[in-house]
Backbone as a ProteinNet text record, in pm:
[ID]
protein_1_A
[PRIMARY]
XXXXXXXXXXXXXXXXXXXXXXXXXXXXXXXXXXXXXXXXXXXXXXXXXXXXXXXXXXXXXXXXXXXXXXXXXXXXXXXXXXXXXXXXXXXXXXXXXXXXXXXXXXXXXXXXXXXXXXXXXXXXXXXXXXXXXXXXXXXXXXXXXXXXXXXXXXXXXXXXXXXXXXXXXXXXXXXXXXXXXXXXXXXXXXXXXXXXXXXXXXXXXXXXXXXXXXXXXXXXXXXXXXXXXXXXXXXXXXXXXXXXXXXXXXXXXXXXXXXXXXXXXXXXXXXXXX
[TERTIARY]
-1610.9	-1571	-1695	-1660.4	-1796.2	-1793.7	-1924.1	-2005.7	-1880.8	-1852.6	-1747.6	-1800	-1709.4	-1678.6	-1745.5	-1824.2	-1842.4	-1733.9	-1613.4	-1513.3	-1434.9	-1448.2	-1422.5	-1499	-1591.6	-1707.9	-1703.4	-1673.4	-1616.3	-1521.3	-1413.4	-1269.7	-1375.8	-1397.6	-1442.2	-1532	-1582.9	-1686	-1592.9	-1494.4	-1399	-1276.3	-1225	-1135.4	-1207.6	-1321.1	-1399.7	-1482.8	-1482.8	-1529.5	-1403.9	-1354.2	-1189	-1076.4	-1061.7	-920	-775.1	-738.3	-618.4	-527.7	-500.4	-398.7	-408.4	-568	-620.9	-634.3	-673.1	-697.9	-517.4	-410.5	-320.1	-279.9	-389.4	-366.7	-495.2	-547.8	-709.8	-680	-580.2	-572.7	-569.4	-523.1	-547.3	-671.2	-688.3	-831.6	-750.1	-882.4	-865.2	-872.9	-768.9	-747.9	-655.7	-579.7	-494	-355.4	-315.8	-139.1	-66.4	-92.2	-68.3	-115.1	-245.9	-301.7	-172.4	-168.4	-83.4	23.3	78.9	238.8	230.3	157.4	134.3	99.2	42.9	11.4	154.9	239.1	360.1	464.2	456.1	513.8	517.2	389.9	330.7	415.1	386.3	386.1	527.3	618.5	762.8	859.8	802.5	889.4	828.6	689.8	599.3	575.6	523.5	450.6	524.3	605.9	735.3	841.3	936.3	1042.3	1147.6	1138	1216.1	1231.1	1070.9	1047.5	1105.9	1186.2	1294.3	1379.9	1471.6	1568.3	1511.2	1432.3	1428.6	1340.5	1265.1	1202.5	1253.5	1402.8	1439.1	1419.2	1283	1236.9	1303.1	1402.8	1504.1	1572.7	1553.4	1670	1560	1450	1396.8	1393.7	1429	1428	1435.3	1355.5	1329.4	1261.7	1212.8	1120.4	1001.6	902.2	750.5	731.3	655.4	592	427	391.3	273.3	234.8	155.8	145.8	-25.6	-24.5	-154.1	-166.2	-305.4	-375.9	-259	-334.7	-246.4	-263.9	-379.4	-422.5	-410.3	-362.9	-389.1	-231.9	-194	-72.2	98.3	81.7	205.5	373.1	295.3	428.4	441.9	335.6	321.2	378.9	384.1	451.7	632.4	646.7	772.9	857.7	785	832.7	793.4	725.7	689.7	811.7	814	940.2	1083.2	1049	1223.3	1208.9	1074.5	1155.7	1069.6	977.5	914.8	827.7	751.7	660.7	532	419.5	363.2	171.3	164	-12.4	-11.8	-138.6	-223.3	-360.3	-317.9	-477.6	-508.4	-646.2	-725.9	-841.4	-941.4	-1089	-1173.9	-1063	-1141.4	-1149.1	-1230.5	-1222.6	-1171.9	-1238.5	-1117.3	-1023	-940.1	-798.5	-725.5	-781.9	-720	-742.3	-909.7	-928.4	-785.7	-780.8	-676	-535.4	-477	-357	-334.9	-467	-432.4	-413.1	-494.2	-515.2	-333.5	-305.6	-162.4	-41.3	-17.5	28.1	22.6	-100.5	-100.1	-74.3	-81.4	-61.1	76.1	181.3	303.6	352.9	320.8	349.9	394.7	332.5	351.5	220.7	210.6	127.8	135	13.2	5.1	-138.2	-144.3	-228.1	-330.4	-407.5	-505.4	-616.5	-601.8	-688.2	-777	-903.1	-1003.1	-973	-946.2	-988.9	-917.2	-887.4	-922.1	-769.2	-702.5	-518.5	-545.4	-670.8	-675.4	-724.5	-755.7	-807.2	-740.7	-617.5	-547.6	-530.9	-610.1	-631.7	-531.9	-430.8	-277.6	-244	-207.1	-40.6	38.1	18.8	170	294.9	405.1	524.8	512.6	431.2	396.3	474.3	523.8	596.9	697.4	839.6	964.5	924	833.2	796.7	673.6	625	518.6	554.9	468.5	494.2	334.4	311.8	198.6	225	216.3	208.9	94.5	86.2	-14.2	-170.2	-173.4	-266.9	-333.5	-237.3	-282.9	-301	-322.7	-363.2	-541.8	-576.9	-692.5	-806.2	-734.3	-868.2	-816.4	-979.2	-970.9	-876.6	-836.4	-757.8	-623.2	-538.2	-458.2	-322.2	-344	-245.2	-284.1	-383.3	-437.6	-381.4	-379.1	-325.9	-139.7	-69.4	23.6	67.9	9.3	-4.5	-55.1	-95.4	-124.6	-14.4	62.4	210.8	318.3	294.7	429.6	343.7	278.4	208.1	231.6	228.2	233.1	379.6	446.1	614.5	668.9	769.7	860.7	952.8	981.8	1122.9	1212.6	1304.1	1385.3	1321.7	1171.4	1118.5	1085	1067.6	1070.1	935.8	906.8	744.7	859.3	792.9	842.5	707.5	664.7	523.6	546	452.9	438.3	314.6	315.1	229	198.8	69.6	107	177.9	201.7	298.1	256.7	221.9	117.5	229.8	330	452.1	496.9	404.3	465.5	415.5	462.2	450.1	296.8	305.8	164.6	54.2	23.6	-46.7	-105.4	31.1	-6.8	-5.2	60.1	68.2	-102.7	-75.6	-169.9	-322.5	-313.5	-409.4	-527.6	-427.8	-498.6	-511.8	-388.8	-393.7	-458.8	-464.3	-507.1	-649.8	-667.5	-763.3	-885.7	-842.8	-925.8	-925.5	-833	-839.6	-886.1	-818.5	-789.8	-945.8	-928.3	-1101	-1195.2	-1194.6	-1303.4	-1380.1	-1297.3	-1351.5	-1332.7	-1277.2	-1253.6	-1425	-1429	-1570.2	-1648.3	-1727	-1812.1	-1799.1	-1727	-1712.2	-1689.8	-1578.4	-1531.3	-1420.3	-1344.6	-1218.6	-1185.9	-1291	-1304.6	-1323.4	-1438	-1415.6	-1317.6	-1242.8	-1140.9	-1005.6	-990.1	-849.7	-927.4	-1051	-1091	-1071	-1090.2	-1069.6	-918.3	-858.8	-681.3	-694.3	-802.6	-815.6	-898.9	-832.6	-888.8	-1052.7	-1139.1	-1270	-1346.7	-1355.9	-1458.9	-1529	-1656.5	-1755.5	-1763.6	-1726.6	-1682.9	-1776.5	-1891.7	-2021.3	-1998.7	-1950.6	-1959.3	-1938.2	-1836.3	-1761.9	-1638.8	-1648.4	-1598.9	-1452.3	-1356.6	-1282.8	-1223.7	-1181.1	-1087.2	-946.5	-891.1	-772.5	-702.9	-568.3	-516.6	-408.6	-291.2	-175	-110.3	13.3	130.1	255.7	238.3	413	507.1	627.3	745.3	736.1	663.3	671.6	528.3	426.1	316.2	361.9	461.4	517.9	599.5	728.8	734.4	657.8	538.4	465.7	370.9	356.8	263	370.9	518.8	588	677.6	628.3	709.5	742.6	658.1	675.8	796.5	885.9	922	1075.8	1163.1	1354.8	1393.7	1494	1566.2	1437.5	1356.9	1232	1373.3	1341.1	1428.2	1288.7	1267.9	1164.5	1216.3	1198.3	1261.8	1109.4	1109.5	1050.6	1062.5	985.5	1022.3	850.1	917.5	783.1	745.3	836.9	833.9	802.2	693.9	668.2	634.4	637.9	609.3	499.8	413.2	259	200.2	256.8	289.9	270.2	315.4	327.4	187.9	92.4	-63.2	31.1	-6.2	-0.4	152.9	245.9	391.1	468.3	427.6	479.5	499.1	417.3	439.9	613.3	628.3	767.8	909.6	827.9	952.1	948.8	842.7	835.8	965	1062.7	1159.4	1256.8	1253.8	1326.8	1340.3	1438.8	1453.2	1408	1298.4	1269.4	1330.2	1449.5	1522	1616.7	1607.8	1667.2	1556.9	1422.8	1299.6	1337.4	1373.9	1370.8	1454.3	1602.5	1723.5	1702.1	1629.1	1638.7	1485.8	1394.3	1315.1	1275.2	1313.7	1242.3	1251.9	1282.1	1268.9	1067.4	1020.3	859.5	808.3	833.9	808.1	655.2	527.4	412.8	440.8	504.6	507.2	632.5	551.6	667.4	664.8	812	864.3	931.3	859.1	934.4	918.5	1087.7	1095.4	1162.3	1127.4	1106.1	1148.2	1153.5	1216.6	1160.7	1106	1047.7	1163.4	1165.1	1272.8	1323.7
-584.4	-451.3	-361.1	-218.4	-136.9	-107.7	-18.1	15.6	128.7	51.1	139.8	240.4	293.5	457.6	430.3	555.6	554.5	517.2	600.5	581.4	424.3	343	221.6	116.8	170.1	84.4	84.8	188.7	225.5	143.7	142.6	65	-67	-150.5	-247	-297.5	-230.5	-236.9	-229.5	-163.2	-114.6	-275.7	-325.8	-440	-541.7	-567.6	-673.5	-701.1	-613.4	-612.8	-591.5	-562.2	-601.9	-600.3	-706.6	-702.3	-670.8	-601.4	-500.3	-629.8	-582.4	-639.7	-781.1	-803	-899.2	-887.6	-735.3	-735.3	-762.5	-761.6	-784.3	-925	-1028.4	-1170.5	-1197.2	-1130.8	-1173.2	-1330.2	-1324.8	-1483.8	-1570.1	-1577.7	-1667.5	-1694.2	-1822.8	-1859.4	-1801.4	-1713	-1645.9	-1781	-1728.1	-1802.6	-1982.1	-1977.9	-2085.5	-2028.7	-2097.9	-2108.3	-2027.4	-2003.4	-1959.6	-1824	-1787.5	-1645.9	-1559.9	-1658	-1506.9	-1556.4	-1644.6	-1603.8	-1534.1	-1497.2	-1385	-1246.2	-1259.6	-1144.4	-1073.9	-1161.5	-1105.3	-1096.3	-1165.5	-1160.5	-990.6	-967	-794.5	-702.7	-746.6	-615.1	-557.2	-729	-689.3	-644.1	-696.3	-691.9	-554.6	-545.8	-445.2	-347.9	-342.8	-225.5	-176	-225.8	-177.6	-255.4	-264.5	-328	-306.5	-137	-80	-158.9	-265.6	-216.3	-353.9	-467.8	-558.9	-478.2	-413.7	-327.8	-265.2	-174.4	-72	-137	-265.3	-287.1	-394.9	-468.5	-576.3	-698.5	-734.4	-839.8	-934.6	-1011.7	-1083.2	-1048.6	-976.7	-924.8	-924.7	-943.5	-947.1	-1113.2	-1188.9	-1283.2	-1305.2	-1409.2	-1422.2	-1329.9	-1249.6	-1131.5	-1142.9	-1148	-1165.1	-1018.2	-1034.3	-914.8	-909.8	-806.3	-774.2	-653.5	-750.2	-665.9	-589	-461.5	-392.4	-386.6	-427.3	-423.8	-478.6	-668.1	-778.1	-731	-682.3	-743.9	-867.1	-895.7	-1048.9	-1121.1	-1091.4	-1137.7	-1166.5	-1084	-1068.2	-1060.9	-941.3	-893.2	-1006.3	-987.5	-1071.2	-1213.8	-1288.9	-1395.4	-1384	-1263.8	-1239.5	-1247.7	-1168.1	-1165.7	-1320.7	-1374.4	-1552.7	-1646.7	-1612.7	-1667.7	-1670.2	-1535.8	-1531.6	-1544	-1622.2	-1662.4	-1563.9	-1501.7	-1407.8	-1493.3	-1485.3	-1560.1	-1442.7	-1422.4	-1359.8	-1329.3	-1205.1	-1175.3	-1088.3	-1128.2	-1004.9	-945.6	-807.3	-748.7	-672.3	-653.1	-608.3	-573.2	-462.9	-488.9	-528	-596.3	-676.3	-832.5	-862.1	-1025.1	-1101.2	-1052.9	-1108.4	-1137.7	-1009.3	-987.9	-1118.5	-1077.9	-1206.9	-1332.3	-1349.7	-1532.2	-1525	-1451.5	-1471.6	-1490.4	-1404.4	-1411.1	-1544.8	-1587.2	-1691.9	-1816.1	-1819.4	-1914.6	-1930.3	-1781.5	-1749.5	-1865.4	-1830	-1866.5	-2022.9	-2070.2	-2192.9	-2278.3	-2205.5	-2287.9	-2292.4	-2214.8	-2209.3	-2268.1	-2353.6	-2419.8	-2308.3	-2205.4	-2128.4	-2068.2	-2029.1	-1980.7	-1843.2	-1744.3	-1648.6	-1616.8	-1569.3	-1542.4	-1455.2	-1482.3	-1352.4	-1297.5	-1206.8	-1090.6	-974.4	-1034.1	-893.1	-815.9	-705.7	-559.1	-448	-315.4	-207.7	-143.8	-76	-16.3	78.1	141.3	221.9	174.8	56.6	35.8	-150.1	-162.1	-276.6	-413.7	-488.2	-624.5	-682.9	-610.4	-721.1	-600.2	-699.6	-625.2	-537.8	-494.6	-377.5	-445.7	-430.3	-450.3	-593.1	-615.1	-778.6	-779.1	-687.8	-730.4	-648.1	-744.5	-644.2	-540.5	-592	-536.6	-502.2	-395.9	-378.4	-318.1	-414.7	-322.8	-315.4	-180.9	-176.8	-68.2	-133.7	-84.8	-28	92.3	134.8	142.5	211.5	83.5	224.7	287.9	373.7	513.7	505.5	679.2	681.1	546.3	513.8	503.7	512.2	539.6	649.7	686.5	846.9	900.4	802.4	841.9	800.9	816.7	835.8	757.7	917.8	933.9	843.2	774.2	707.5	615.7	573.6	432.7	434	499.2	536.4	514	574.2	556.9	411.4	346.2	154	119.5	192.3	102.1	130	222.1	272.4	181.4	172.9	85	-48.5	-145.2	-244.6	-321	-206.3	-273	-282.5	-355.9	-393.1	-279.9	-238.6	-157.6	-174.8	-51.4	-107.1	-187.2	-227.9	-275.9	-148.4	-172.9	-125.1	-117.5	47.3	58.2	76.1	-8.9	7.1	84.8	186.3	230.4	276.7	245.1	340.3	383	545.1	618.3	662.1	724.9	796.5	949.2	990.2	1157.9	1244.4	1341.1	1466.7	1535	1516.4	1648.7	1544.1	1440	1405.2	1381.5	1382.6	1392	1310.8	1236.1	1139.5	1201.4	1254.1	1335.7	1456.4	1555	1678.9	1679.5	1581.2	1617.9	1498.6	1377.6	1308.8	1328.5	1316.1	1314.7	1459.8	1566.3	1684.2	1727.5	1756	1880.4	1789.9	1647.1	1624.8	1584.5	1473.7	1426.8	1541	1587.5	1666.8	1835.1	1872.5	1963.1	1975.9	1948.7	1945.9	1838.7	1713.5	1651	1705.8	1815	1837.5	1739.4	1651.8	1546.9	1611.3	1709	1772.9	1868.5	1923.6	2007.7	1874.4	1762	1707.9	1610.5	1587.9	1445.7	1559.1	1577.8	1685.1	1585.5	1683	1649.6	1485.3	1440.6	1330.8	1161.4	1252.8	1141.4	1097.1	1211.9	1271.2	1179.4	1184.4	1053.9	957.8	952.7	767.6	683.2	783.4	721.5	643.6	701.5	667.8	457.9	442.8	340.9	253.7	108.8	49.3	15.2	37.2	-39.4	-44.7	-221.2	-230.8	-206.9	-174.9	-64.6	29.8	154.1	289.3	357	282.6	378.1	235.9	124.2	46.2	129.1	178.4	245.2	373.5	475.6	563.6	585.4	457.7	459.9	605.4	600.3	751.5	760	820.8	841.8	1016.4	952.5	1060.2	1078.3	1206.7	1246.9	1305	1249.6	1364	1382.7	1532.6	1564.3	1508.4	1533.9	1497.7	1579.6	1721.2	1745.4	1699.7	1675.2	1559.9	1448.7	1413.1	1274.5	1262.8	1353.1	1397.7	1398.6	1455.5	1494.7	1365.6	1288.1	1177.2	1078	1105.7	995.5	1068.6	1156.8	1245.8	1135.5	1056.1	970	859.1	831.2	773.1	827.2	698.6	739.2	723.8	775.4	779	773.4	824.2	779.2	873.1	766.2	776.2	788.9	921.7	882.3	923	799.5	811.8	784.4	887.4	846.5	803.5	700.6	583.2	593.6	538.8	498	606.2	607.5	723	605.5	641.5	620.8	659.4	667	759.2	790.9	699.9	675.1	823.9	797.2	927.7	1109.3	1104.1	1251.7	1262.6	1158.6	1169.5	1217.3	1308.7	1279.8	1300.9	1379.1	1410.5	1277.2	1167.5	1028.5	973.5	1040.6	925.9	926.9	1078.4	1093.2	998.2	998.8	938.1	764.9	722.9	562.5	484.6	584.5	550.8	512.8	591.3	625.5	489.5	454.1	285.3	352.6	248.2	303	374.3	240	282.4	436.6	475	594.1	666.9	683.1	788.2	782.6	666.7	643.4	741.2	728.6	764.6	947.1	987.2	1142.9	1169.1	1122.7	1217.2	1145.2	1059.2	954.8	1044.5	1208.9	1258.2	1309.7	1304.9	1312.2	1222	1053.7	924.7	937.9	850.4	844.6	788.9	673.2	662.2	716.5	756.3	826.7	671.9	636.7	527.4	528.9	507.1	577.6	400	472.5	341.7	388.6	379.7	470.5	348.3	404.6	297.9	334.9	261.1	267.8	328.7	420.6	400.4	300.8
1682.4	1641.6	1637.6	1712.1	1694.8	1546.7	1523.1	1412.6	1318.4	1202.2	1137.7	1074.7	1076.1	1033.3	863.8	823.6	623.2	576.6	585.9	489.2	472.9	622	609	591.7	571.5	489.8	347.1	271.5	139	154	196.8	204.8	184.1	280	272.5	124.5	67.2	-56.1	-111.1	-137.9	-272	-304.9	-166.2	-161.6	-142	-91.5	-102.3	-245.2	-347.8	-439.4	-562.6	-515	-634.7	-588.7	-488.5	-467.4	-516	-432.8	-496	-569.2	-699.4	-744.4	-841.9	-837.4	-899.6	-1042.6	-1086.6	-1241.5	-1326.2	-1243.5	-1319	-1343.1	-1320.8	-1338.6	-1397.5	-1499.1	-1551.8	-1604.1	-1652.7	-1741.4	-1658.8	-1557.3	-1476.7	-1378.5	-1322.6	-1268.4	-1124.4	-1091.9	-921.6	-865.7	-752.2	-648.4	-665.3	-767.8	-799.2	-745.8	-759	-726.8	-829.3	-1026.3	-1117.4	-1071.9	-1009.7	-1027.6	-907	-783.3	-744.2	-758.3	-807.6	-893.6	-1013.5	-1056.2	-1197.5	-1132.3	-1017.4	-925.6	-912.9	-859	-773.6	-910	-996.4	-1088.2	-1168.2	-1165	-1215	-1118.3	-977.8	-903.9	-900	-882.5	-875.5	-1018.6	-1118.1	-1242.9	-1320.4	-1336.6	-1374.2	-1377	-1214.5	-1111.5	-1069	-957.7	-880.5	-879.4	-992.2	-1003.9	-869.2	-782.9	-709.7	-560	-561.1	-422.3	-334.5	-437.3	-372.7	-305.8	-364.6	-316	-215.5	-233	-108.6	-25.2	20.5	137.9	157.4	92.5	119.3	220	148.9	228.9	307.6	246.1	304.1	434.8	442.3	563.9	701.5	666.2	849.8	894.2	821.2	853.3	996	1025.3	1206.9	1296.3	1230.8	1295.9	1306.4	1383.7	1429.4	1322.8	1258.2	1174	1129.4	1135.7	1121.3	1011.1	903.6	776.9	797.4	788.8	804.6	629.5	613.5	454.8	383.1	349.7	227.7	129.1	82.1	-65.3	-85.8	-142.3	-225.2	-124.9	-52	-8.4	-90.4	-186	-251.6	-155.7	-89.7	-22.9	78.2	179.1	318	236.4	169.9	103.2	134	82.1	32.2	172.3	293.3	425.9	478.7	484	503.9	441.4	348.1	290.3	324.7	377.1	433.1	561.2	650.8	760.5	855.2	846.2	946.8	978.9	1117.4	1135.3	1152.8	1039.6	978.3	1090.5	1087	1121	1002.2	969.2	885.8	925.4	885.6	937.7	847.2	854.6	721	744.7	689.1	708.8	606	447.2	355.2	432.9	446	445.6	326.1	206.4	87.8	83.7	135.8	120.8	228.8	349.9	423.1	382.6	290.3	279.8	166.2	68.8	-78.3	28.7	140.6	160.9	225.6	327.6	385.5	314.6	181.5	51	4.7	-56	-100.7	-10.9	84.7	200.2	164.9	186.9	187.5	72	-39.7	-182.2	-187.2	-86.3	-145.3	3	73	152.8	318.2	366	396.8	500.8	610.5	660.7	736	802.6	856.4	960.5	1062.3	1148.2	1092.2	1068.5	970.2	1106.2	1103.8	1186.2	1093.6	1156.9	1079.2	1179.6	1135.8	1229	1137.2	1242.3	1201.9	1220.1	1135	1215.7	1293.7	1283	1446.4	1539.8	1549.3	1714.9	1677.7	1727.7	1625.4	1780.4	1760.5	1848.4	1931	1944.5	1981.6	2083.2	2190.7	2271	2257.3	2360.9	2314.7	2330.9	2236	2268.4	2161.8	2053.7	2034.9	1867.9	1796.8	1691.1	1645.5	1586.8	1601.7	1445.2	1337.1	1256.1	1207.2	1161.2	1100.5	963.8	910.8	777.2	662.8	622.2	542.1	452.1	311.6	170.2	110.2	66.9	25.6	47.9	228.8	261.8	392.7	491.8	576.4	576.6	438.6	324.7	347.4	352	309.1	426.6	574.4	688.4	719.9	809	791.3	920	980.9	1139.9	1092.3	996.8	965.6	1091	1142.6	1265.8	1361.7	1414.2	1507.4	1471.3	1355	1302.6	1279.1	1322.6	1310.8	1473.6	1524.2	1732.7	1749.8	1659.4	1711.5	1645.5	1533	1464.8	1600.7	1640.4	1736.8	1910.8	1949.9	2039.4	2059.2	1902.8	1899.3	1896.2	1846.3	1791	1922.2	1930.6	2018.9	2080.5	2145.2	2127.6	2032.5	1962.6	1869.6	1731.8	1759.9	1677	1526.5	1425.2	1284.7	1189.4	1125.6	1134.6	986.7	821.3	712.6	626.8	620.7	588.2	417.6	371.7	208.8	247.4	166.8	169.5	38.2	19.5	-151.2	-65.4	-173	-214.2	-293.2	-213.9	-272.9	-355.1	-332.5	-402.3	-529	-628.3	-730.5	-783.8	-945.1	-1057.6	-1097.5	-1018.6	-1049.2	-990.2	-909.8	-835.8	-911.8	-956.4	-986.6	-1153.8	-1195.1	-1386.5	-1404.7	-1355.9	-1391	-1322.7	-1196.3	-1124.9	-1116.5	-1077.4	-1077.4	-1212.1	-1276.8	-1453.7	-1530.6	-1571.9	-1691	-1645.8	-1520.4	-1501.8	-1465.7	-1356.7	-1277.9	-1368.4	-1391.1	-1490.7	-1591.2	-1719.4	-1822.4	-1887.2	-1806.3	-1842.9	-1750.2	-1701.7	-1593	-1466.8	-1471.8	-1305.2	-1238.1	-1206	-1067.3	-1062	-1158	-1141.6	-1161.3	-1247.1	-1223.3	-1115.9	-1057.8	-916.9	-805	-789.9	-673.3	-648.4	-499	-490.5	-460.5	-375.7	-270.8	-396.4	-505.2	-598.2	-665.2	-740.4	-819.1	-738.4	-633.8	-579.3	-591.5	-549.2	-530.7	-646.7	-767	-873.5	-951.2	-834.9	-803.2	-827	-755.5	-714.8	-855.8	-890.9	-981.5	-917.6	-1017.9	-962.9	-1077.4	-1105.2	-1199.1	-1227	-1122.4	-1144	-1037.2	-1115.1	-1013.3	-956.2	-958.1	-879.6	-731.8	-740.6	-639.4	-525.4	-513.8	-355.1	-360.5	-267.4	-308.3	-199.5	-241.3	-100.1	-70.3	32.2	113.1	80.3	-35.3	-78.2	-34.1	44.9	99.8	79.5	19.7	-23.8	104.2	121.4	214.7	160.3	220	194.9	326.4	245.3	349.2	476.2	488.4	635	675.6	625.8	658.8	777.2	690.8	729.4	864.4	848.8	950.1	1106.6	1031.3	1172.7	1220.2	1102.6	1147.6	1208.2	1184.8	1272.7	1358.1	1441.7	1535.2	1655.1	1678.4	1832.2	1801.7	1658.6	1628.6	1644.1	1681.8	1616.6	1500.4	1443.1	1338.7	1197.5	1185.3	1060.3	978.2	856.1	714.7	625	560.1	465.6	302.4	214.7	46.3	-17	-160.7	-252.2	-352.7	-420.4	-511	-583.2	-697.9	-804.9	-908.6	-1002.5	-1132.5	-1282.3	-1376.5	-1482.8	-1578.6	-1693.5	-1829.5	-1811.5	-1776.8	-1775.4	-1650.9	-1563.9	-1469.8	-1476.9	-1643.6	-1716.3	-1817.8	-1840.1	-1913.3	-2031.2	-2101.8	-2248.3	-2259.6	-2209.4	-2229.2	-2222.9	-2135.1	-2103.3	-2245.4	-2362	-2507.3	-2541.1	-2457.2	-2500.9	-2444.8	-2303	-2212.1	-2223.5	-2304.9	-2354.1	-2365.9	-2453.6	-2480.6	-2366.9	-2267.3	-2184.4	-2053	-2042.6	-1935.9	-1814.2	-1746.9	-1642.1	-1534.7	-1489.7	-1392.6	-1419.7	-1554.9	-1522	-1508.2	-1531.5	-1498.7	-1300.4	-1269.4	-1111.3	-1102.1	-1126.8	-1074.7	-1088.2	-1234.9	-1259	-1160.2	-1133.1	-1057.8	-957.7	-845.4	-743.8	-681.3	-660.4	-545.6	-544.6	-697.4	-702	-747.2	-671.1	-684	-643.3	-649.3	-632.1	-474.1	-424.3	-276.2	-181.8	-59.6	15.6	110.3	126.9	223	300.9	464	568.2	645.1	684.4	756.6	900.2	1038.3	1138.9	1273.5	1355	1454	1607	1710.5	1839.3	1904.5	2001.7	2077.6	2169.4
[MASK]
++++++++++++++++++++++++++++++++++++++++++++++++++++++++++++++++++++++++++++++++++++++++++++++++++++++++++++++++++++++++++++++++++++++++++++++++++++++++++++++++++++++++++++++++++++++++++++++++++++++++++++++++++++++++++++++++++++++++++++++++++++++++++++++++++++++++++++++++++

C-alpha cells in the first residue's frame, strides 16, 4: 500500500490504540472468549438495542460479504454466524488480529485484509454484500470509498452502510451547544478536534481521527450510482440531550426511538447495484 494519507494515519493511531468497543468490557481480560461476548453483549442490549432489527443479520445467510472497518468483530460475528462466508478489511491491524481471534474462539472464521476502502484489494463483481458500521465518515475520500462499495458488489448485490447524521439531536444539542458551545471546545480545539472527540480515546492527545456528519441529501448524493438506496435514521438516547436528558431518564428507550429516530445519531442506507 502507498504512503497514507494524515487523516488515515490518525485513524490508524486512534483504533490501533483503543480499539473500538473495548472499553465496554474493562472487566474482562482482552482478548478471551468472555471479553467479546461482553463486547457484543453491550453493543446489542446497551448501545444499540435497534440495530438486530434493522440490519437483520440473519437474513443474508449464504452471501459472500465483506465488512469494511470490524472493530473488535462484533457485528462481522453476527453475519459469520448466520452463514456468510466473511472478508474483513481495515487499516487497524488490531481490529483485524481481535476479529480474526473473535471468529476463532467461537468456532468461526473470516478472510482478514489490511487495506484501505478507497483503493479496496478485490475484484470487481466479488461480493453479494458489503456492509460497514460506523466506519466510512472517518477517511477523508468519503465518496471514493463509496465508488469501491458499488465496484466491488455483485450485481443486485447490497451496500448496508451506517453513517453518523449531522441533522440530530446528538450532533447539535450534545456535540455542538453544550460541548463546543456552552463549554467552549469549539473556541479552544476548533472544529476538526471538537468531532474527534466524538471518538472514545484514552488518551486524547494520542490521535486526532477524521470525524464526518451527513445529511439525508449528503447521502443521497454520495449514493447516486446506486438502485433503490432506502436511507432510515436510528439511535436516540437521553444521554443525547446533555443536561435536558436528566429528564428523559425516565422515559423507555424504545419510545425516545419511536418519537424522534427521524434525528437518530446514524443515518442507515441500505442501497442496491444495478
Amino acid at each position: 500500500m502507498s504512503e497514507l494519507h494524515p487523516d488515515k494515519r490518525e485513524v490508524q493511531k486512534q483504533w490501533d490504540g483503543d480499539p473500538c468497543g473495548a472499553v465496554t468490557a474493562e472487566r474482562e481480560e482482552i482478548g478471551t472468549l468472555a471479553f467479546y461476548r461482553a463486547v457484543r453483549e453491550h453493543r446489542y442490549r446497551v448501545y444499540a438495542p435497534w440495530m438486530d432489527e434493522v440490519m437483520s443479520f440473519e437474513s443474508w445467510s449464504g452471501s459472500r460479504a465483506l465488512e469494511i472497518g470490524v472493530g473488535l468483530g462484533s457485528d462481522h460475528y453476527r453475519l459469520a454466524k448466520a452463514g456468510c462466508a466473511m472478508t474483513a478489511l481495515d487499516l487497524s491491524r488490531e481490529h483485524l488480529r481481535h476479529t480474526t481471534r473473535h471468529l476463532a474462539l467461537e468456532g468461526l472464521s473470516t478472510a482478514p485484509v489490511y487495506g484501505d476502502a478507497e483503493r479496496m484489494p478485490f475484484p470487481d463483481n466479488s461480493f453479494d454484500l458489503v456492509y460497514s458500521f460506523g466506519v466510512l465518515h472517518h477517511t477523508p475520500g468519503t465518496q471514493k470509498a463509496i465508488a469501491e462499495v458499488l465496484r466491488v458488489l455483485r450485481p443486485a448485490g447490497t451496500a448496508l452502510i451506517g453513517l453518523y447524521h449531522r441533522n440530530s439531536c446528538f450532533f447539535w444539542i450534545s456535540t455542538v451547544i453544550q460541548n463546543g458551545l456552552l463549554r467552549g471546545r469549539l473556541f479552544r480545539k476548533g472544529w476538526r478536534r471538537l468531532l474527534s472527540d466524538i471518538e472514545y480515546r484514552r488518551n486524547p492527545a494520542a490521535a486526532i481521527p477524521l470525524v464526518k456528519v451527513y445529511s439525508r441529501r449528503d447521502t443521497i448524493r454520495l449514493f447516486r450510482n446506486f438502485d433503490q438506496v432506502k436511507i432510515e435514521s436510528h439511535h436516540i438516547e437521553s444521554s443525547h440531550f446533555s443536561l435536558a436528558g436528566v429528564l428523559l431518564r425516565s422515559v423507555d428507550r424504545q419510545r425516545l426511538e419511536n418519537w424522534l429516530r427521524r434525528y437518530g445519531w446514524y443515518l442507515v442506507i441500505r442501497a442496491q447495484k444495478r
